[in-house]
C-alpha positions as CSV (number, residue, x, y, z in Angstrom):
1,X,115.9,210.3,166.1
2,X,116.6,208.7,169.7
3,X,116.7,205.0,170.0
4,X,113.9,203.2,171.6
5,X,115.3,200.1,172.1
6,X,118.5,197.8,172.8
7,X,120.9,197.7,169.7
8,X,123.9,195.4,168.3
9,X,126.8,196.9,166.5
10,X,129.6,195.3,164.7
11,X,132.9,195.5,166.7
12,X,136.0,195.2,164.6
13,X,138.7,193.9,167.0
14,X,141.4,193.6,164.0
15,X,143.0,196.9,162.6
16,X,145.7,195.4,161.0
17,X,143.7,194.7,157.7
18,X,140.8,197.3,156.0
19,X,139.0,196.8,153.3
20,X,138.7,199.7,150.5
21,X,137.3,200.5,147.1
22,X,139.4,201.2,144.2
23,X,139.4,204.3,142.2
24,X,138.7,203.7,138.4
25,X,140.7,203.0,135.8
26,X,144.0,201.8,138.3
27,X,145.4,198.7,139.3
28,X,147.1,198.1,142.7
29,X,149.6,195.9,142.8
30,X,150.4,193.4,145.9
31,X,153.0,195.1,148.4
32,X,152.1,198.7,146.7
33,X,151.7,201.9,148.9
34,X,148.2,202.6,148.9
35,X,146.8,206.7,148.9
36,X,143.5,207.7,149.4
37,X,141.6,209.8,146.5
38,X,138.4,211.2,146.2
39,X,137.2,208.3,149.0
40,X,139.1,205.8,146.6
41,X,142.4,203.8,147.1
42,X,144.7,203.8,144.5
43,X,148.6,203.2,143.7
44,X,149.6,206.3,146.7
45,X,150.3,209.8,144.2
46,X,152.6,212.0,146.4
47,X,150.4,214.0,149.3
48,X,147.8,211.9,149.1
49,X,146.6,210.2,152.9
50,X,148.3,206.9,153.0
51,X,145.9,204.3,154.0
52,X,148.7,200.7,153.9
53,X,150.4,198.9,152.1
54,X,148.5,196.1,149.4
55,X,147.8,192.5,151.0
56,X,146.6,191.8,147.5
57,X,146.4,192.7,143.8
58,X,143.6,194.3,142.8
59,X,143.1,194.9,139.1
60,X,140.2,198.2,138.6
61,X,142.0,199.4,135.0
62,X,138.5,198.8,133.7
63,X,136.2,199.4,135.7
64,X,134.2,202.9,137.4
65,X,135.0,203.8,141.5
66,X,134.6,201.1,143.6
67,X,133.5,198.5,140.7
68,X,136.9,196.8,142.4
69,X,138.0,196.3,146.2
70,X,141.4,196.2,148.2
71,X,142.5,195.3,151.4
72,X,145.3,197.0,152.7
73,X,147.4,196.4,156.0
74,X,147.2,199.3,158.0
75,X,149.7,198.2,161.0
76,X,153.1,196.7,161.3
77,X,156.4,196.7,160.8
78,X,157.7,196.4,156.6
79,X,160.8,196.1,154.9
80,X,161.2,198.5,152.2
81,X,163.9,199.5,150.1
82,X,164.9,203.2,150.6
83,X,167.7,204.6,149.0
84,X,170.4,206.5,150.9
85,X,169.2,205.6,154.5
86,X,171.6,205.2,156.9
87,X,172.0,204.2,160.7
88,X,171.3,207.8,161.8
89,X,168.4,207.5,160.5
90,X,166.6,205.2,162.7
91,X,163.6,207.4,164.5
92,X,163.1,209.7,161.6
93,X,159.2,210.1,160.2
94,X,159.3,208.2,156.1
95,X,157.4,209.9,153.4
96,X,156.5,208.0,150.4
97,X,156.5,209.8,146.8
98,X,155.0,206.9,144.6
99,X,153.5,203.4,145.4
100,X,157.3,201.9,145.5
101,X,159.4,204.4,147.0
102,X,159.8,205.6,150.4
103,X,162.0,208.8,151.5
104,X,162.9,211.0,154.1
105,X,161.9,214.4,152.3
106,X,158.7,215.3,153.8
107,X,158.1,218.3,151.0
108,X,155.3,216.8,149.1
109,X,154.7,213.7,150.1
110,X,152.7,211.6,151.9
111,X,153.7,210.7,155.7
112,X,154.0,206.6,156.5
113,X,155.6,206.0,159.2
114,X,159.0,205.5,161.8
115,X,162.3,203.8,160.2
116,X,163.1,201.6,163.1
117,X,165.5,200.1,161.9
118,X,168.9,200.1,158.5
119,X,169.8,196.3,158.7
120,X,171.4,196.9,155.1
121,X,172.6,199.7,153.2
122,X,169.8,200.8,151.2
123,X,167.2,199.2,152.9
124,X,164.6,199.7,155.8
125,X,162.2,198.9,158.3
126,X,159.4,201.1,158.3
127,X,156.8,201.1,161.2
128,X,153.1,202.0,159.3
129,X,151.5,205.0,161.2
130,X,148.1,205.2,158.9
131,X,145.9,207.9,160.1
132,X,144.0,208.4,156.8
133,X,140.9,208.0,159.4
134,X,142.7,209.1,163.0
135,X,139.9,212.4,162.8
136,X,139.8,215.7,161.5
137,X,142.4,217.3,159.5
138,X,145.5,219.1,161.4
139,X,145.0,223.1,161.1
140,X,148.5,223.5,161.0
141,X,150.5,221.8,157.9
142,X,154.0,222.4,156.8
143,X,156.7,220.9,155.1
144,X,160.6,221.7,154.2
145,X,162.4,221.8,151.6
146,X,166.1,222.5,150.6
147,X,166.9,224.4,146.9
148,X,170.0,225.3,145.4
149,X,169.9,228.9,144.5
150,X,173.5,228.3,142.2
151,X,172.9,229.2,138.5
152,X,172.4,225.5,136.7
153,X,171.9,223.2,139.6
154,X,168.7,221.3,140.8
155,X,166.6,221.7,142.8
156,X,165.4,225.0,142.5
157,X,161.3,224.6,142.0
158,X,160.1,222.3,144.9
159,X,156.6,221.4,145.9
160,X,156.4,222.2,149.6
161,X,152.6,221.9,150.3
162,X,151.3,219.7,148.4
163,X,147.2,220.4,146.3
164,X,145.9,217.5,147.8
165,X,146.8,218.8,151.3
166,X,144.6,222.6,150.5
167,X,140.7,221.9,150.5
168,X,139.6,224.9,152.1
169,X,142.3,227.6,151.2
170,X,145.2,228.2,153.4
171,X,146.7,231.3,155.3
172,X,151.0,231.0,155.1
173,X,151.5,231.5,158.9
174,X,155.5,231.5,158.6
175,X,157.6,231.4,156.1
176,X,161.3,231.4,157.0
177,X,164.9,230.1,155.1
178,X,168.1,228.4,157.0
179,X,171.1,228.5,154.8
180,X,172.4,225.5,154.6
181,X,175.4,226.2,151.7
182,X,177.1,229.8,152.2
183,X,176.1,232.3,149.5
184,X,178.6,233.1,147.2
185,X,179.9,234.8,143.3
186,X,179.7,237.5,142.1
187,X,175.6,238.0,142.2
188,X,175.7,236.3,145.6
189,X,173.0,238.3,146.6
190,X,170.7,237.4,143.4
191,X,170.1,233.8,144.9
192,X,166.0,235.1,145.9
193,X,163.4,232.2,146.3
194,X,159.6,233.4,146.0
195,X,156.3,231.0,147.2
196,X,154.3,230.2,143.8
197,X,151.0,228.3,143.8
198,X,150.6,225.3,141.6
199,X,149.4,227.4,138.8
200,X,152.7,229.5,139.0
201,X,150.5,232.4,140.4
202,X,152.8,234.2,143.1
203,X,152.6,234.4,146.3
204,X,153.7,238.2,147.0
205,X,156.9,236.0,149.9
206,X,160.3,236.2,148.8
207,X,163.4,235.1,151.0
208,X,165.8,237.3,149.8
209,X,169.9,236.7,151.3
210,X,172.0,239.8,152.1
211,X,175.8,240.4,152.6
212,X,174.3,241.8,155.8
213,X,175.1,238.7,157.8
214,X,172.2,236.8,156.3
215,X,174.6,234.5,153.9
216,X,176.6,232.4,156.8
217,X,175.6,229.3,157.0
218,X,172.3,228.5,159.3
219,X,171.6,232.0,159.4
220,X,167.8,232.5,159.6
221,X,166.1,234.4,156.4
222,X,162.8,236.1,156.9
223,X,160.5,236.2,154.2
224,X,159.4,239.7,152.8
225,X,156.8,240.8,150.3
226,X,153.7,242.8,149.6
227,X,151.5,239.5,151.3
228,X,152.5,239.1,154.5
229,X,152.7,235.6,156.7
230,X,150.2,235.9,159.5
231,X,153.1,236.0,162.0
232,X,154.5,238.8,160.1
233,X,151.0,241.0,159.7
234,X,149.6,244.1,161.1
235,X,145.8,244.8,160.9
236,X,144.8,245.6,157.3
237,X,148.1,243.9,155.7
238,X,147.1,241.8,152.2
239,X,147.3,238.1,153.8
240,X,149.6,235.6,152.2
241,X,146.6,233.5,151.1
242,X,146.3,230.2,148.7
243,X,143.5,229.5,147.1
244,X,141.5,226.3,148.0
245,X,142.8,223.3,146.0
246,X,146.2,224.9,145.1
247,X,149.6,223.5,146.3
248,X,152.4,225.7,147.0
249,X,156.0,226.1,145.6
250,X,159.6,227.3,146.5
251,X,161.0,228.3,143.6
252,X,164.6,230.0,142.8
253,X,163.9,233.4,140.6
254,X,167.6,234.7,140.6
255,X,170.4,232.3,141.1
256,X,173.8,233.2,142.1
257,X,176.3,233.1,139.3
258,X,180.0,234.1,138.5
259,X,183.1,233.2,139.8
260,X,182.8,231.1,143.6
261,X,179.1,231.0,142.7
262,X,176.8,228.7,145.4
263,X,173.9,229.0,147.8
264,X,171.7,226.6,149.5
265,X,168.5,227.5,151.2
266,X,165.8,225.2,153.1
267,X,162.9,226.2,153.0
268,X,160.4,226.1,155.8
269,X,156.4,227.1,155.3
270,X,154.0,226.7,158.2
271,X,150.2,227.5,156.8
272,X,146.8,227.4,158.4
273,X,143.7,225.9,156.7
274,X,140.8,228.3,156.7
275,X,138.0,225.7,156.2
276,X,138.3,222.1,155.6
């Protein structure tokens, strides 16, 4: 209905602090990164929307969805500790993985912010970029991830895209590998890494290394399979498609082995949403 008359609406000058409600059964801590659930904050899961960092504690372990409140800041600049960072790393985006730990490894986790600065080994200054609330959901998301293909080492079963990220179902629009540690042994060839949903169903888009040329180092491996990425489809081709509230996974399903053996692949999915 049109208005009929002059109006007053509150204007919040302030971003820097927001108020939330806080999902049941948690308790936020002061200073903990925050994630958005289900329209609730709570102590920030990995891939959930980060929404600040705690001004205060907020204690909701017994009570229902928003029974409790928390403010959060959603600006400034925070020291954090943030293991392995070093000077080169100033300008690079920060993921979180849990409400106390920050990293650079965007497979999985939840964006944050800009390291702007290493004053000592180990630790950081993160500039918050919140957008929990900027607008609508990017149609593109994507993530990397690096797993080592060489039998008995970690990792080789990596969340790339995380649930929390798929609401609507999502269309795998690239899917490529970079080597990044040359294949080698004496089933060099064996090191194949195939896309899995969360509930291990697969994908049908292996990335598959060849003495061919495709086992130098940052040589480009395309994926293959009977689902093809939309960059990779003709009309008719079965779509590399993931159901609507799954997550998707790189995971190693031949390693190299024998004598010499190694391998290191990253991983690089690009996917489109299809609703949501």
């Amino acid at each position: 209905m049109a208005l009929t008359a002059n109006r007053e609406l509150d204007r919040y000058v302030d971003q820097e602090l927001r108020r939330y409600p806080v999902a049941g059964g948690v308790h936020v801590y002061k200073g903990a990164l925050v994630g958005l659930s289900g329209g609730y904050a709570r102590p920030l899961v990995a891939g959930d929307r980060f929404l600040g960092i705690a001004y205060e504690e907020s204690d909701n372990s017994a009570g229902a969805g928003g029974a409790s409140w928390v403010r959060v800041f959603t600006q400034g600049d925070f020291e954090h500790a943030l293991v392995g960072a070093a000077p080169a790393d100033v300008g690079r985006p920060v993921y979180a993985s849990a409400d106390d730990t920050l990293t650079l490894s965007a497979a999985g986790n939840s964006y944050v912010g800009w390291l702007v600065d290493r004053p000592a080994a180990g630790v950081v200054i993160v500039r918050l970029n919140v957008d929990a609330f900027a607008g609508p959901a990017p149609q593109l998301v994507g993530a990397a991830a690096e797993l080592d293909c060489e039998s008995g080492q970690a990792p080789q079963d990596v969340t790339v895209i995380p649930a929390s990220w798929n609401v609507g179902g999502l269309l795998i629009e690239e899917c490529v590998g970079i080597i990044t540690e040359v294949f080698g042994g004496a089933t060099q060839d064996q090191g194949i890494i195939a896309l899995k949903d969360t509930d291990n169903a697969n994908l049908n888009v292996t990335l598959t290394p060849s003495d061919g040329g495709a086992d130098a180092l940052n040589d480009v491996v395309v994926a293959a399979g009977t689902s093809k990425t939309a960059e990779r489809a003709a009309t008719g081709d079965p779509g590399a498609v993931v159901a609507a509230g799954k997550g998707v996974r790189a995971v190693v399903t031949q390693t190299t082995s024998g004598a010499g053996a190694a391998g290191k692949m990253r991983v690089i999915v690009k996917a489109v949403r299809l609703a949501g």
